[in-house]
C-alpha positions in Angstrom: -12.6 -15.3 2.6 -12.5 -13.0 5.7 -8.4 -12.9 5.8 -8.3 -11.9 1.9 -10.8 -8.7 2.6 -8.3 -8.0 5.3 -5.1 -7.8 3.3 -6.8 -5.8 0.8 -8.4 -3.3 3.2 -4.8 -3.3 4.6 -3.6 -2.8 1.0 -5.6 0.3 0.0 -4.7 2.0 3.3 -1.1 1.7 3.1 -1.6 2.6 -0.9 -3.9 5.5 -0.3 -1.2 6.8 2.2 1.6 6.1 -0.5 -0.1 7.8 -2.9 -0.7 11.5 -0.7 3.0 11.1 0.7 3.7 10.7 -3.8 1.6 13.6 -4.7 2.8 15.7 -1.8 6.1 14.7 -2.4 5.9 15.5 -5.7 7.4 12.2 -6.6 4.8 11.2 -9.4 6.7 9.3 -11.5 5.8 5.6 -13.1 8.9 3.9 -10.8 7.3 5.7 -7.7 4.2 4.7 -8.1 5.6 1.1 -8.3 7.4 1.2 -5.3 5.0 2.3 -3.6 2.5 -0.3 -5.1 5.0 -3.5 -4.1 5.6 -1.8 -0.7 1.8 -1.3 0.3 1.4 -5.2 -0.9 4.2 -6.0 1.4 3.4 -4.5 4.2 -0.5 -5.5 3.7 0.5 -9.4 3.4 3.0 -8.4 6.5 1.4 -6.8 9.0 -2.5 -7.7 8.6 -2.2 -11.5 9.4 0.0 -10.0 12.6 -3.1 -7.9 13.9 
């Protein structure tokens, strides 16, 4: 259960940082906000289990 709360602690960091570098950018759009989604999940899974 432990490596699950990980990946999604990991996984709201990397999307709350997404999402300031989105509004700040001004890149608000429904295909931003997706990549960003698929690329805070990927770098989540990624990098959590490596820490």
């Amino acid at each position: 259960m432990e490596p699950l709360i990980m990946v999604l602690f990991g996984f709201l960091v990397c999307f709350c940082i997404g999402s300031v570098l989105n509004i700040l950018l001004k890149t608000t759009q429904k295909r931003d906000w997706l990549i960003t989604f698929f690329i805070s999940l990927g770098l989540a899974i990624i990098v959590v289990p490596i820490l």
